[in-house]
Steps between C-alpha positions, in 0.01 A plus 500: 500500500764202550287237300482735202824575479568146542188408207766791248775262541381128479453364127143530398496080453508469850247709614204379295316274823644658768318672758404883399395567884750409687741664741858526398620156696222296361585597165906412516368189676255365179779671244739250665282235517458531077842587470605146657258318222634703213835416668458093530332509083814690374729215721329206352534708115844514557564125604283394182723719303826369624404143487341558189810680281665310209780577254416533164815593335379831385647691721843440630577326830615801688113687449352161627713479788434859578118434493531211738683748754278767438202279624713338783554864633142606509424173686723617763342796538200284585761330760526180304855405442594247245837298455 
């Protein structure tokens, strides 16, 4: 009963491999396992981003600014801190 309720509330991109016979534990245990990869790809996006950004002068200096802060804060989520 637990690992369907759990199965209802996990988006359906991160089930697709995972184990459909499995007791609730073993599940949560592969989920985090994936959940760490997905984790690390969306870390190493971000840092291309960031390093990546240039100013075109379409947009004004504030927006661009904003952007760069915008990125740095989701890389702290992912406990990465940046001067």
């Amino acid at each position: 009963m637990n690992l369907i309720a759990i199965k209802k509330t996990v988006s359906e991109h991160l089930l697709s491999g995972l184990p459909e016979k499995a007791i609730a534990k073993e599940f949560l245990n592969a989920l985090g396992k994936r959940y760490q990869v997905s984790n690390d790809v969306e870390s190493k996006c971000l840092m291309k981003q960031l390093t990546n950004i240039r100013y075109d002068n379409a947009r004004g200096v504030r927006e661009f600014i904003m952007k760069m802060v915008h990125i740095q804060t989701k890389l702290k989520s992912h406990q990465i801190d940046l001067n």
